[in-house]
C-alpha positions, -999 to 999 in steps of 0.1 A, spaced: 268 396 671 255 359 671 251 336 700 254 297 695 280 273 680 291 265 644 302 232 639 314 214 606 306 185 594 304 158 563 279 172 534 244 154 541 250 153 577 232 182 590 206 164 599 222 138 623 245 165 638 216 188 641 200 161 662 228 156 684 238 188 691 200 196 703 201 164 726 235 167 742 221 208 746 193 193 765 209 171 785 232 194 796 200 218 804 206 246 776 177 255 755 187 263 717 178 254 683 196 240 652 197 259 620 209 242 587 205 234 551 212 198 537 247 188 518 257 226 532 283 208 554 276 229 589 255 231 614 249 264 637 226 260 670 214 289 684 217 296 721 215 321 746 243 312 769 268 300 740 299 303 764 286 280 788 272 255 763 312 254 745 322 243 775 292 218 781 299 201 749 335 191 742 346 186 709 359 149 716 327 140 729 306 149 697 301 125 671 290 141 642 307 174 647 344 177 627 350 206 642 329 227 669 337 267 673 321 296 693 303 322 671 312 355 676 298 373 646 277 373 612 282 397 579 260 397 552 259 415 522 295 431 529 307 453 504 330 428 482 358 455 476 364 459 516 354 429 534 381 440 562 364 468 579 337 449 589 357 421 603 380 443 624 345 462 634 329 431 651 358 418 663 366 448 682 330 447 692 337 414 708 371 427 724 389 394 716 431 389 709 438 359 688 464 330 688 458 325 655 433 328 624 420 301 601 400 313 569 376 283 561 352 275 536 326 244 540 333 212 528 305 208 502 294 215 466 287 252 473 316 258 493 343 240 474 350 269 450 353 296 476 382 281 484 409 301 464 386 334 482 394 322 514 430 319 510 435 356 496 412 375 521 431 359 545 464 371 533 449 403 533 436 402 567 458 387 588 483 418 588 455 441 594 442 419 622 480 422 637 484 462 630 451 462 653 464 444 683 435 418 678 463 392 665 497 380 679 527 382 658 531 344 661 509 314 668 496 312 703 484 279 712 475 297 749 447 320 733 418 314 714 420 309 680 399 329 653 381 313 624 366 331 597 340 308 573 335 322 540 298 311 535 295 333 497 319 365 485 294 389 507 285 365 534 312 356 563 303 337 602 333 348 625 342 321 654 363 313 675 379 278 695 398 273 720 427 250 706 425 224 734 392 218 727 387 221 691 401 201 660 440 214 655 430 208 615 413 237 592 375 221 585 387 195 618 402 172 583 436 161 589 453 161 553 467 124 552 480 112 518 477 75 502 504 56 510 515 40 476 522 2 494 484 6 512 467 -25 502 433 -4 498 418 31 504 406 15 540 438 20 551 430 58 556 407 55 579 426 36 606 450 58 603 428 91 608 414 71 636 445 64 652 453 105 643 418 118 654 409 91 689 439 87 705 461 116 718 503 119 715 509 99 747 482 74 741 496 68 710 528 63 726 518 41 755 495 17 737 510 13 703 541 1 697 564 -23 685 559 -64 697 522 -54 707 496 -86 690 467 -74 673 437 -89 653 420 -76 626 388 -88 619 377 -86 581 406 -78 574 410 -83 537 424 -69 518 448 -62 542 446 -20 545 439 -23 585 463 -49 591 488 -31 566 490 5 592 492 -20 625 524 -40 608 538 -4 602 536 3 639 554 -29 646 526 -48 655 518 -89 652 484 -91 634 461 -122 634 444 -112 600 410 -127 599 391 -131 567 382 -158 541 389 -135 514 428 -130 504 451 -103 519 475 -87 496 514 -105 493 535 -75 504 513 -74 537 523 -111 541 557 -108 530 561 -83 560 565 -111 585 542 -99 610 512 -114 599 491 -150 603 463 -151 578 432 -169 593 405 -180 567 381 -174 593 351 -157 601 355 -123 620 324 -132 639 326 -167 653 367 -164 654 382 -162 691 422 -155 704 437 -184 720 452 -157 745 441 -122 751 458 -96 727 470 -60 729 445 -43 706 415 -56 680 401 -34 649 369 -45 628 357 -29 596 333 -56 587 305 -50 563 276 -59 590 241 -44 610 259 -17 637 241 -33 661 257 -70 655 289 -54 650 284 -32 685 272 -66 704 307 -83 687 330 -58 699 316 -55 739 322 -98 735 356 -93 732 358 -67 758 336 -90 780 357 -118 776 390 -102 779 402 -109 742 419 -76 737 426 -45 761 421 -18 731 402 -15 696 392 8 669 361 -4 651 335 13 625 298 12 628 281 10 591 250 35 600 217 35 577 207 63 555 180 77 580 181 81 615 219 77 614 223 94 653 197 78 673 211 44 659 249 57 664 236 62 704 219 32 700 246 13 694 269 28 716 249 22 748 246 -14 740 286 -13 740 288 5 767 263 -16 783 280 -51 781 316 -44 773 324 -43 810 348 -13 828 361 7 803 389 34 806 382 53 774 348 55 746 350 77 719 334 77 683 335 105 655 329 105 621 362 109 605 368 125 570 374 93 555 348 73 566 310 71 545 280 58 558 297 48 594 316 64 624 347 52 643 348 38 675 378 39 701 375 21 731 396 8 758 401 -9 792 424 14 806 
């Protein structure tokens, strides 16, 4: 049996999600320790009291984390030819019933290729994990959810989440594909964002058709591109060219203006900003427009450095925080699409 949290994350991350999980441990008064190997896409931390610490540390509050799950268990060197009794062993150890069950594999170089493993042992499992009453004959969204991560063919960490508080993805990646008209690969991102930040009945209530927007940087176009899709009138901003079809759709004015210096003649619905520029200059841009009452919502990326990539992600964050005014809703993650950067979601209400 194994005490502590697993938590996915992007390959050569460990690092910065290590880090965080050990502060927000500390500040919510839980000793521990991180454990991880670099570009192995996971993190576990070690602690005593790993119940309490789940519910400490929220999944929509962690940063770095693409998913965060409960460990219940670790098997190494299982025998290869019956990787089942083992599994139904410690799970009846745990004496847990399951919602559901996820076989997962880390995103990485070295996990990649057990992919094809994962999916078969999981065929195989699932009706053995039913025939033992540890699994419901359906998905149960009302119990806790079981995920198996296949780490090497003898070498398996069972978890488990509970699905309101947990990515509702396998890995926490939601599986969006390229729209063909996208002006760019950027355009991904907002919409993960939009998928990942913002729940059903946010994105109901404050996106929607006849809403005004800006986009700041917004060549060429990919940004401004997913808010015209949602019905929304977008002041593009950027001396660089936007693509035609994102003109042609009637929703837009193109500014050649500088995202930095530019300002709304009235205040607008929502603002997004994936400019190229210092976090920090880019944090201390966004809290102006909140300041000022320019916009009432915004999604906006902070481009971190190589090293350090948390403490300047918190960094920045405070000084938001710190001169943005009253806000309703903060949130950041770093979303499969994005690089070097995280996503930010804030709002007034």
């Amino acid at each position: 049996m194994m005490n502590g949290l697993l938590c996915w994350c992007r390959a050569g991350f460990e690092p910065d999600l290590a880090a965080e999980l050990t502060e927000r441990a500390a500040e919510s008064g839980f000793a521990g320790y991180a454990r991880t190997e670099r570009s192995s896409g996971f993190v576990i931390f070690h602690c005593e009291d790993a119940a309490a610490l789940d519910a400490a540390l929220p999944w929509s509050e962690l940063i770095f984390a693409r998913q965060k799950l409960r460990l219940v268990a670790e098997l190494r060197g299982i025998d290869t030819q019956d990787r089942i009794r083992p599994v139904l062993a410690a799970l009846e150890n745990a004496g847990q019933r399951f919602g559901e069950v996820w076989l997962e594999h880390p995103d990485s170089d070295a996990g990649k290729p057990l992919a094809g493993l994962a999916r078969s042992f999981g065929n195989a499992l699932r009706p053995a994990l039913r025939k033992q009453g540890l699994l419901t004959a359906n998905p149960n969204p009302h119990l806790p959810r079981l995920h198996i991560a296949v780490l090497a063919s003898d070498h398996l960490l069972l978890a488990c989440a509970q699905p309101q508080d947990s990515a509702p993805w396998p890995l926490g990646i939601p599986r969006l594909k390229m729209h063909p008209d996208a002006p760019s690969r950027s355009a991904l991102k907002l919409e993960e964002a939009l998928l990942c930040l913002l729940d059903d009945s946010e994105r109901r209530s404050l996106l929607h058709a006849g809403m005004r927007a800006a986009d700041l940087g917004a060549a060429p176009g990919g940004w401004t591109w997913v808010l015209t899709r949602h019905g929304l009138h977008v002041h593009a901003i950027d001396n660089g060219p936007l693509r035609q079809h994102v003109l042609d759709t009637g929703l837009v004015t193109h500014l050649r203006e500088d995202g930095f210096r530019w300002q709304p003649a009235r205040p607008l619905d929502w603002m997004v900003c994936d400019m190229v520029e210092q976090p920090i200059r880019v944090a201390a841009r966004m809290a102006e427009w909140f300041a000022n009452g320019w916009c009432q919502h915004a999604v906006f990326n902070l481009k971190l450095p190589m090293k350090k990539r948390c403490a300047e992600a918190r960094r920045c964050l405070q000084l938001f925080q710190q001169h943005a005014g009253a806000l309703g809703s903060l949130r950041a993650k770093q979303l499969y699409h994005d690089r070097e950067e995280i996503t930010v979601f804030a709002s007034k209400r």
